[in-house]
C-alpha positions in Angstrom: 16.8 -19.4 45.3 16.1 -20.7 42.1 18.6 -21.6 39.6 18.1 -23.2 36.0 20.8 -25.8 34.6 21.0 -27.8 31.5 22.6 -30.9 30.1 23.5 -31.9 26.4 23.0 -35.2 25.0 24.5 -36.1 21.3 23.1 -39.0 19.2 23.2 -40.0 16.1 20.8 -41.6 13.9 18.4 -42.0 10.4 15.1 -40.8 9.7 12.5 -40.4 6.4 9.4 -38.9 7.4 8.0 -42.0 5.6 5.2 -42.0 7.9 3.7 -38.8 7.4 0.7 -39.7 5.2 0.5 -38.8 1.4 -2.2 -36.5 1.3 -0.3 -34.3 3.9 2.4 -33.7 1.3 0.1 -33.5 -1.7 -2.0 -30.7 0.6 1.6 -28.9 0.9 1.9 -29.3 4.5 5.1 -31.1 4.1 6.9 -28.4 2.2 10.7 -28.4 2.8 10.8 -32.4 3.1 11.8 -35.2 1.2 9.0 -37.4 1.6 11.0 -41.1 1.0 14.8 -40.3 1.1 16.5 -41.6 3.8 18.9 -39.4 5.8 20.5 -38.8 8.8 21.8 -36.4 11.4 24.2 -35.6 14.7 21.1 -34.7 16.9 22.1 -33.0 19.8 19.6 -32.2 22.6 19.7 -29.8 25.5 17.4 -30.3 28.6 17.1 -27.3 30.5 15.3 -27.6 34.5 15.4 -25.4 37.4 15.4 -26.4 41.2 15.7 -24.5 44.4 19.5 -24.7 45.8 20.4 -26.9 48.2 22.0 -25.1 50.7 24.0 -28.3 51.9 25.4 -29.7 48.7 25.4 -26.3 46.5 23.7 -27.7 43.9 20.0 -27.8 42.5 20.1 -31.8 41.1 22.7 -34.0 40.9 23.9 -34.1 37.2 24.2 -37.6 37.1 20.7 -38.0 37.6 19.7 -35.7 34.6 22.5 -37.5 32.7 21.1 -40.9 33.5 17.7 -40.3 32.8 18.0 -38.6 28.8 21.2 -41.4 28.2 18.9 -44.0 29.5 16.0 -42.2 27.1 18.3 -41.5 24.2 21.2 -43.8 23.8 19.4 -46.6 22.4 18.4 -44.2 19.6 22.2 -44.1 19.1 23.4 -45.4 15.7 19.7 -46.7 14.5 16.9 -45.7 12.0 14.3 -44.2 13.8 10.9 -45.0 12.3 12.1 -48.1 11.8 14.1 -49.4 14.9 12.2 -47.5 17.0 8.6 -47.0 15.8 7.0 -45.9 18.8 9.6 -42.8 19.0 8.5 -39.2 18.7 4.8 -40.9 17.4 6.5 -42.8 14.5 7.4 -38.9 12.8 10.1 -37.8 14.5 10.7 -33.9 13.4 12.6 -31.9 15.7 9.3 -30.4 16.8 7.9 -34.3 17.4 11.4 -35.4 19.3 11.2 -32.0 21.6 7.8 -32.8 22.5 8.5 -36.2 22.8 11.7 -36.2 25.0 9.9 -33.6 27.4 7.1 -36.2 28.1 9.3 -38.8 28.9 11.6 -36.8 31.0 8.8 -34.9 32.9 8.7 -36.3 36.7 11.6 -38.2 36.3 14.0 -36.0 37.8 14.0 -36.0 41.3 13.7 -32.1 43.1 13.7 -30.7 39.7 11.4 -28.7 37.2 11.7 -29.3 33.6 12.0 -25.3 31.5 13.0 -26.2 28.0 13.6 -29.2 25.6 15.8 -28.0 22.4 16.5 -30.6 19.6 19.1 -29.9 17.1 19.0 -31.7 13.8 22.2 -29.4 12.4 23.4 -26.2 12.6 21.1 -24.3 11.0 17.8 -25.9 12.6 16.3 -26.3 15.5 13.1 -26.8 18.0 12.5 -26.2 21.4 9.3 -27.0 23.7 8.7 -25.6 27.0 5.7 -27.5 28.4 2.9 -25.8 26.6 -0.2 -27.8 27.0 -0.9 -26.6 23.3 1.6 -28.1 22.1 3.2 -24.9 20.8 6.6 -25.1 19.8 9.2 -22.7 18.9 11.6 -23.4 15.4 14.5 -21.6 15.1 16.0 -21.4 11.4 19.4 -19.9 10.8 20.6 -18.2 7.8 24.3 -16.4 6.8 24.6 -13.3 4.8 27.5 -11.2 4.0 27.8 -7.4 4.2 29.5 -4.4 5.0 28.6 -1.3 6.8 29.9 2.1 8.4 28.2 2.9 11.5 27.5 6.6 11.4 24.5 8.4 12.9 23.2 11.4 10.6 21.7 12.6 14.5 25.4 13.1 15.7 28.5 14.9 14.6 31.6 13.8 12.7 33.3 14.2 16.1 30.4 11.7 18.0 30.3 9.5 15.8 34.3 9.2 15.8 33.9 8.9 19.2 31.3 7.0 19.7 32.2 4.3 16.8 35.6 4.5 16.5 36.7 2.3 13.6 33.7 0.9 12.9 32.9 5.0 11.7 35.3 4.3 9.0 34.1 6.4 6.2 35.2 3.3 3.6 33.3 1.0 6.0 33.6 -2.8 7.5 32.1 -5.9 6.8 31.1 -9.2 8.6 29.7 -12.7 7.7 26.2 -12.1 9.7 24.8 -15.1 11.0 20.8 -14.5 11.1 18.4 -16.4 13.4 14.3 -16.4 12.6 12.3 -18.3 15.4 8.6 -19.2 14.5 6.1 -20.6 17.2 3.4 -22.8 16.0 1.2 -25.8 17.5 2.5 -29.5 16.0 0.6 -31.0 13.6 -0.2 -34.6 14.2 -0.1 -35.4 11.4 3.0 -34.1 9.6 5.0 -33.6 13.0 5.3 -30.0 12.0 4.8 -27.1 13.7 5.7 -24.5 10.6 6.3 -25.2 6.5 10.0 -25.0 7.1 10.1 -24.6 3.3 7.8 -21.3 3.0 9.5 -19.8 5.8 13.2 -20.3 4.2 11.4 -18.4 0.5 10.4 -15.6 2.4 13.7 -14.9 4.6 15.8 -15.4 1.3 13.7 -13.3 -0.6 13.0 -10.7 2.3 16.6 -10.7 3.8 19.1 -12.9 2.7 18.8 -11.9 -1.0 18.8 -8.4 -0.6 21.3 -8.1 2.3 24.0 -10.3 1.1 26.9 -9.1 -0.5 25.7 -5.6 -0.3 27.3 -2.7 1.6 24.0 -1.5 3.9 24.6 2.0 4.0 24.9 2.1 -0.1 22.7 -0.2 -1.0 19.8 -0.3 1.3 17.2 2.2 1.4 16.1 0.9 5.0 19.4 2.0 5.7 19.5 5.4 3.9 19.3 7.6 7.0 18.9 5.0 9.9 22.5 3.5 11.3 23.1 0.0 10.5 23.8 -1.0 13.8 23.0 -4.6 14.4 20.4 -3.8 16.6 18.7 -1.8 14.2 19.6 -4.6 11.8 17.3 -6.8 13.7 14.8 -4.2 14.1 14.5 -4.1 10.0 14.5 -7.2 10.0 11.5 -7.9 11.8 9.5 -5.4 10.0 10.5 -7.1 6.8 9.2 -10.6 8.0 6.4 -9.3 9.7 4.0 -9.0 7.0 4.5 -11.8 5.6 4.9 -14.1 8.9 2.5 -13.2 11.0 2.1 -13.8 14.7 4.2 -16.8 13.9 7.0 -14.9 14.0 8.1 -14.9 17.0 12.1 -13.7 17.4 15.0 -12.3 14.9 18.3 -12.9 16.0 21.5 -11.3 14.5 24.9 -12.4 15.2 27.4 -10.1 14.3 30.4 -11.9 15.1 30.9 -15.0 17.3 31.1 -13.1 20.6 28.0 -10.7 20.1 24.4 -11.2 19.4 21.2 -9.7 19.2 17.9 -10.3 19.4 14.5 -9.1 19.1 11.2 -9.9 19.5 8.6 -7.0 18.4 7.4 -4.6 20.4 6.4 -5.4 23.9 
């Protein structure tokens, strides 16, 4: 009997990217940085690992050992400028993609009875990377966006009484709105040299163009034509989504997530 289990690290500390090399940025690779300025963030860091449970104790790994191992990888990071305290971290470029990678290599084998799963590295809210392992170094960047709306959840397929039914208030005929949070994952192998494993910049142009722009402040019904005679159901939201990215993505694209309110979510990933 398998069960997974994760554990949450916070840290703070500066960065610069000032070790990515200039012709990375002058070839446009580096798009969405700021090549010299100094900043910092509240990284927090999830390690996810799975185990067989112990029938004895109940448990898959004692906590404490997954707790001592990242504190004892990432505590001294606390409160320090990475590239420069700590020049050997994340290969001197430490991007979330770099520190995911990173922290998975350190951690690997170091817990006893465990597997590792997943490595996720926040750098905010709005921005994050996780690594699973891959031998390819693919990793998986998450970028989250907010757009207001309203809709009315009505299906031209059922009847005024079904859809009263079936949606009760939200088949108001004035409609509802929400703040939608929005959540575009990309997969891509990590540059050595940049520590990238997207151009974080080019993919925030297209979702504000494709999405944000269009979507925000609108009511989806009205204003939409995706939405002319398809319900705007959030699942459908996502759906729309995806075919809007899509083209200009690619097989990056990997997942579209919509969060509807802070209790519901969902996601997509293309057709399977």
């Amino acid at each position: 009997m398998r069960v997974h289990i994760r554990r949450r690290v916070r840290f703070s500390a500066a960065h610069s990217y000032e070790n990515i090399p200039d012709d990375v940025f002058q070839s446009g690779a580096g798009i969405g940085l700021a090549r010299r300025s100094v900043h910092g963030h509240n990284f927090t860091v999830d390690l996810s690992c799975s185990g067989q449970l112990d029938a004895r104790t109940g448990m898959v790994v004692n906590i404490a050992d997954v707790d001592r191992v990242l504190k004892g990888l990432l505590m001294p990071l606390h409160e320090s400028f990475l590239e420069r305290d700590h020049p050997a971290v994340a290969w001197g470029i430490p991007s979330t993609e770099n520190l995911a990678v990173w922290i998975w290599r350190a951690c690997e084998g170091r817990i006893p009875g465990a597997r590792l799963e997943r490595v996720r590295v926040w750098e905010d809210d709005f921005l994050w990377s996780d690594y699973m392992g891959d031998s390819g170094n693919t990793v998986y960047v998450t970028r989250a966006y907010e757009f207001a709306a309203a809709h009315r959840l009505h299906s031209p397929a059922l009847s005024e009484e079904e859809n009263c039914r079936i949606f009760g208030k939200c088949n108001n005929p004035n409609g509802h709105g929400h703040n939608y949070g929005l959540e575009v994952t990309v997969r891509g192998q990590v540059d050595p040299r940049s520590g990238l494993a997207c151009r974080i910049g080019e993919i925030d142009a297209v979702v504000n163009e494709c999405v944000v722009d269009r979507f925000d402040h609108r009511h989806l019904n009205l204003d939409l034509p995706e939405f002319a005679e398809l319900n705007p159901t959030s699942e459908n939201i996502a759906v729309v989504i995806w075919n809007l990215l899509r083209p200009r993505l690619g097989d990056q694209l990997h997942r579209v997530c919509v969060r509807e309110t802070e209790r519901n979510y969902f996601e997509y990933y293309g057709e399977e």
